[in-house]
VOZAVO-701072 format. One record per residue: residue number from 1; residue in one letter; y, x, z of N, C-alpha, C in turn. Coordinates in nm, 2 decimals. Atoms other than C-alpha are relative to their C-alpha. Layout:
<zakols>
+-----+------+--------+--------+--------+--------+--------+--------+--------+--------+--------+
|  nr | rest |    n_v |    n_u |    n_w |   ca_v |   ca_u |   ca_w |    c_v |    c_u |    c_w |
+-----+------+--------+--------+--------+--------+--------+--------+--------+--------+--------+
| NUM |    A |      Y |      X |      Z |      Y |      X |      Z |      Y |      X |      Z |
...
+-----+------+--------+--------+--------+--------+--------+--------+--------+--------+--------+
</zakols>
This chain:
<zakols>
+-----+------+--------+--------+--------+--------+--------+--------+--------+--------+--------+
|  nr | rest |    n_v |    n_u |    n_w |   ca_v |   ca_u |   ca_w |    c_v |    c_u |    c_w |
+-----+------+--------+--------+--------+--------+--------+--------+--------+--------+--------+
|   1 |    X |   0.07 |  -0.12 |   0.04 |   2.10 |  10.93 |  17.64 |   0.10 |   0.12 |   0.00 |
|   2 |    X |  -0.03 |  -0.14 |   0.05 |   2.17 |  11.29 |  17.65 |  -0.04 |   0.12 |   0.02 |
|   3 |    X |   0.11 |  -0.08 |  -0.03 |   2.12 |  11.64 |  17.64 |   0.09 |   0.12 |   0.12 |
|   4 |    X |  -0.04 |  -0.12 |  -0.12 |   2.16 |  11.90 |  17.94 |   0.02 |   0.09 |  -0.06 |
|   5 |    X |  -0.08 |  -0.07 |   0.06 |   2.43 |  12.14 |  17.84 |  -0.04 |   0.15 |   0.05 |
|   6 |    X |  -0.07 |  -0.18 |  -0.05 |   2.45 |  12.38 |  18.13 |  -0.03 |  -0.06 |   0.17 |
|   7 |    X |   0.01 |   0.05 |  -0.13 |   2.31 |  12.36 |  18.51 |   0.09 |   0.05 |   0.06 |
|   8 |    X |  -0.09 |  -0.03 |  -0.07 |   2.59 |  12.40 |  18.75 |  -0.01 |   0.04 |   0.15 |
|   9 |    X |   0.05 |  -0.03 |  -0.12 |   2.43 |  12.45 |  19.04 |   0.02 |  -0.11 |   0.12 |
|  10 |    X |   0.02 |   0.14 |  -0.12 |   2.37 |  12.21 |  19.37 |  -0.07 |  -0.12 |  -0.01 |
|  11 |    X |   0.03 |   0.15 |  -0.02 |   2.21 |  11.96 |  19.23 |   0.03 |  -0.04 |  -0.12 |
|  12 |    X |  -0.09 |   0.06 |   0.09 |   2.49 |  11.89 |  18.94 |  -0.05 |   0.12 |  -0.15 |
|  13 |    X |  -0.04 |  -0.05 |   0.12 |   2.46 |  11.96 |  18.57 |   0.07 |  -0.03 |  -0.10 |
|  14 |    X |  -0.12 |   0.08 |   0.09 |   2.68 |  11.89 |  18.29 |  -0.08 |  -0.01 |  -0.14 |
|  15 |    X |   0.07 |   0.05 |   0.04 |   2.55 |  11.66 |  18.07 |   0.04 |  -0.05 |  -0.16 |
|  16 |    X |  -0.02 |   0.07 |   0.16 |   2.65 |  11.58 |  17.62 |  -0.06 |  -0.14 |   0.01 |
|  17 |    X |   0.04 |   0.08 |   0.00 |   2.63 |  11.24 |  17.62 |   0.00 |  -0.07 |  -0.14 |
|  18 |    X |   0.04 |   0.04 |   0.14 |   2.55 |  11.00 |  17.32 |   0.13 |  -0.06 |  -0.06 |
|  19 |    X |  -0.17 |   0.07 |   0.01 |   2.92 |  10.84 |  17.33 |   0.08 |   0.17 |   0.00 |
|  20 |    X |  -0.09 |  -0.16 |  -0.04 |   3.05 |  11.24 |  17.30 |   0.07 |   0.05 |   0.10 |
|  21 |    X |  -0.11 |  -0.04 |  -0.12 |   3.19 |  11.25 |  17.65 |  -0.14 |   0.08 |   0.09 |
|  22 |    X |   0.05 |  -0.08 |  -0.02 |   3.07 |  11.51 |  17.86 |  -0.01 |  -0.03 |   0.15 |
|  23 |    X |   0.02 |   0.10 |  -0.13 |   2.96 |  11.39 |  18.20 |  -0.11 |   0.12 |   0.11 |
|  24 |    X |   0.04 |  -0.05 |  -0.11 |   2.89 |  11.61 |  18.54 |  -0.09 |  -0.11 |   0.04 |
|  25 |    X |   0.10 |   0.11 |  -0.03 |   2.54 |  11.42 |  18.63 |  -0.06 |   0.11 |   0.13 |
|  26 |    X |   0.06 |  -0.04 |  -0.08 |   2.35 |  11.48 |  18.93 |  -0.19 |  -0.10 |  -0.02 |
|  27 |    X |   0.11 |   0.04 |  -0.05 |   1.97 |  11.35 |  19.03 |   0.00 |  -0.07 |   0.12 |
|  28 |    X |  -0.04 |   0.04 |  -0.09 |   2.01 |  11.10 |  19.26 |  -0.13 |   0.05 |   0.12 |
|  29 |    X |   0.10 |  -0.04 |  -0.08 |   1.80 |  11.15 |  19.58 |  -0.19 |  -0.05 |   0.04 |
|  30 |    X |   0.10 |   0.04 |   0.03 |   1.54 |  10.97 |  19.54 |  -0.13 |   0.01 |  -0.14 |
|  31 |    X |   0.08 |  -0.05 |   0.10 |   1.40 |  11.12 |  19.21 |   0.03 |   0.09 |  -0.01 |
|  32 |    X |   0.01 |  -0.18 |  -0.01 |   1.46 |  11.46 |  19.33 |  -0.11 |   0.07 |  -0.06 |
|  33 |    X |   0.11 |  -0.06 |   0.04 |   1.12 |  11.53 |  19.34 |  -0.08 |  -0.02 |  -0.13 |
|  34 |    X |   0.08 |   0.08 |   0.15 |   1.03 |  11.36 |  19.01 |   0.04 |   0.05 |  -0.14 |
|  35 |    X |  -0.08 |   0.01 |   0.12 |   1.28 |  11.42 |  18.78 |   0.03 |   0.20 |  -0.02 |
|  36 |    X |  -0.04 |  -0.16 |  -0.01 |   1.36 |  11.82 |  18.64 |   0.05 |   0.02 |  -0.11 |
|  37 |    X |  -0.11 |  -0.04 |   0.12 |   1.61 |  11.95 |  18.49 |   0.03 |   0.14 |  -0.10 |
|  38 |    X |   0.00 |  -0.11 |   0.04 |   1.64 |  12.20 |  18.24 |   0.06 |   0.02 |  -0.12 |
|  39 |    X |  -0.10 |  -0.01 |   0.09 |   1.91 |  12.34 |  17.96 |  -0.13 |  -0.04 |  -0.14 |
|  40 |    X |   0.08 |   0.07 |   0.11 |   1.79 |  12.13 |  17.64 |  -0.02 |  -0.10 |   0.03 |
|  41 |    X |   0.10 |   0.08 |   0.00 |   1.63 |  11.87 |  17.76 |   0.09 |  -0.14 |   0.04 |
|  42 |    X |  -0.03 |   0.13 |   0.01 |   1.67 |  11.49 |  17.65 |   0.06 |  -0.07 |   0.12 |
|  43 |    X |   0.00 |   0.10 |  -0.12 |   1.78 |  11.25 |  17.93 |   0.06 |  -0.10 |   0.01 |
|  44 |    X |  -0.10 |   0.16 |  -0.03 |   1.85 |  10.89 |  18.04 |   0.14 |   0.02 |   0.09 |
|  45 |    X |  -0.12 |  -0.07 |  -0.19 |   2.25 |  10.91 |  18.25 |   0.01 |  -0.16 |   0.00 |
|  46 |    X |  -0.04 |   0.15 |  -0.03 |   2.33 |  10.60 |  18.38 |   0.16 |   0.04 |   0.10 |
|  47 |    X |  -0.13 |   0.01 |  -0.06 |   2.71 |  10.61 |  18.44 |   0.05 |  -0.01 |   0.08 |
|  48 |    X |  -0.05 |   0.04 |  -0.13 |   2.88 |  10.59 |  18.80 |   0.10 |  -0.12 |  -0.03 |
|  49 |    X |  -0.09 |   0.13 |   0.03 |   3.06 |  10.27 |  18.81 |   0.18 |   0.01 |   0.03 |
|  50 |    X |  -0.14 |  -0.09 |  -0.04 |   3.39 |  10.48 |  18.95 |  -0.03 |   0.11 |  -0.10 |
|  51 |    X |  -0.05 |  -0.09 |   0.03 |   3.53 |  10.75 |  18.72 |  -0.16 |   0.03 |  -0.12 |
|  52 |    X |   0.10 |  -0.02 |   0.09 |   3.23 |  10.67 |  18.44 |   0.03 |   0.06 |  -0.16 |
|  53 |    X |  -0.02 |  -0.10 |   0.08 |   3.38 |  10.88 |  18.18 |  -0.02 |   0.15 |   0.02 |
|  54 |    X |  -0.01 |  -0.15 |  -0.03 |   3.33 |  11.19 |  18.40 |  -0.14 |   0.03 |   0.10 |
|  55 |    X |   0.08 |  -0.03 |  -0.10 |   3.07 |  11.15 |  18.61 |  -0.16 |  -0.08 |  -0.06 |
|  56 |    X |   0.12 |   0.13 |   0.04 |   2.67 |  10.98 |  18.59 |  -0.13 |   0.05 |   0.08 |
|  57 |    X |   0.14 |  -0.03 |  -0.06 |   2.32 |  11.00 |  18.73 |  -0.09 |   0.07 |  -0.11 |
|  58 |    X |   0.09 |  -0.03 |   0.06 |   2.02 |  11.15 |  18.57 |  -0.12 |  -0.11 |   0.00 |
|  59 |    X |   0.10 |   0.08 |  -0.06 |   1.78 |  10.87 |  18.56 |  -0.19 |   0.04 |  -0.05 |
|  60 |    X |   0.14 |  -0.06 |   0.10 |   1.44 |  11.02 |  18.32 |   0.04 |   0.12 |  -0.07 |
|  61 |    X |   0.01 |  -0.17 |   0.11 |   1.39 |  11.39 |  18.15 |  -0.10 |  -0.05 |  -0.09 |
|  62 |    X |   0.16 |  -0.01 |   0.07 |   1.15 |  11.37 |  17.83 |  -0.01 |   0.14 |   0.00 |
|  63 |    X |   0.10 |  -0.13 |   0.04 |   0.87 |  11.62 |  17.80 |   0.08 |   0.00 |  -0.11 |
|  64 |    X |  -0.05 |  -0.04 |   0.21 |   0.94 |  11.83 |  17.45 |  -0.11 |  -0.09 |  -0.08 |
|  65 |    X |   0.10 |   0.07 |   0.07 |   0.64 |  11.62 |  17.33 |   0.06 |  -0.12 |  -0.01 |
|  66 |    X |  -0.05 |   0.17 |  -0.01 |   0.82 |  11.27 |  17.38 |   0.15 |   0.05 |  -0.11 |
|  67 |    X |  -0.10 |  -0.04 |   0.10 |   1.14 |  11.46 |  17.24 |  -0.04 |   0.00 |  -0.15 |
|  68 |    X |   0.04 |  -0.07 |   0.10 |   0.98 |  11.59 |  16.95 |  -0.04 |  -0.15 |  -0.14 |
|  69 |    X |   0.03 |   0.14 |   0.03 |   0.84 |  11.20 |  16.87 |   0.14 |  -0.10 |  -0.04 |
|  70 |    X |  -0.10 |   0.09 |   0.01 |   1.17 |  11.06 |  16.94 |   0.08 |   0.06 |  -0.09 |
|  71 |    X |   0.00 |  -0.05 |   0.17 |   1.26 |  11.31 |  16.66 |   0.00 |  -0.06 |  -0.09 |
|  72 |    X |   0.04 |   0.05 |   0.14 |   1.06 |  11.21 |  16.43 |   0.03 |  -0.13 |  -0.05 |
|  73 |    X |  -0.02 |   0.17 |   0.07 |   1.12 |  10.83 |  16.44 |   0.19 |   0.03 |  -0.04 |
|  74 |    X |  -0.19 |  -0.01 |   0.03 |   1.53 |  10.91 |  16.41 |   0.05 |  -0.04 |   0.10 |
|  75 |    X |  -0.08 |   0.04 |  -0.14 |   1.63 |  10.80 |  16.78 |   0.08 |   0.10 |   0.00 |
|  76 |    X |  -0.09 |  -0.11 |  -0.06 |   1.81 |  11.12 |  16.83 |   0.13 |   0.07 |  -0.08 |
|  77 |    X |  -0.08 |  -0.05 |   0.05 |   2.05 |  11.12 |  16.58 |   0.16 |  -0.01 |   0.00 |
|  78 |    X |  -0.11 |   0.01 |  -0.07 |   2.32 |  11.05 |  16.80 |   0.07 |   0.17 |   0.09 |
|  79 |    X |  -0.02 |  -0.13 |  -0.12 |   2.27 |  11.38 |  17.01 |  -0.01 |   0.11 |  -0.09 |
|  80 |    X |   0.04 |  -0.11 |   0.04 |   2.21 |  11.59 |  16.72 |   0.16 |   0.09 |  -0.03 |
|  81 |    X |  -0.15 |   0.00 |   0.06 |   2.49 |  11.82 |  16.62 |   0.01 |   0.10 |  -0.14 |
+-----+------+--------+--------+--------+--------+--------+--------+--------+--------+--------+
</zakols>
């Protein structure tokens, strides 16, 4: 889990992760068109298997409605600050 910090442009944004390391993520190509990115918003990274402290995928965005849910039950109190 984490939250989109700051879009960096190309593709790449930089990403707060739930382990506090801060991780340059992209979109891989195949859920370009699916997936959208935007400062705030929740997301699954799934780590690169090279240089996985700095680097990771985007794999899922929540809507603010799924956010807002995963609020309320207490999932997100890893990402809060």
């Amino acid at each position: 889990m984490g939250v989109i910090d700051q879009r960096l442009g190309f593709g790449k944004t930089r990403v707060i992760c739930a382990d506090k390391l801060v991780r340059i993520c992209r979109v891989p190509g195949k859920l370009r068109r699916s997936v959208s990115t935007y400062e705030g918003n929740f997301c699954i990274v799934r780590p690169w298997e090279v240089e996985s402290d700095q680097k990771g995928d985007i794999i899922y965005t929540y809507t603010r409605h799924q956010a807002e849910l995963m609020h309320t039950k207490g999932y997100l109190k890893d990402l809060e600050s």
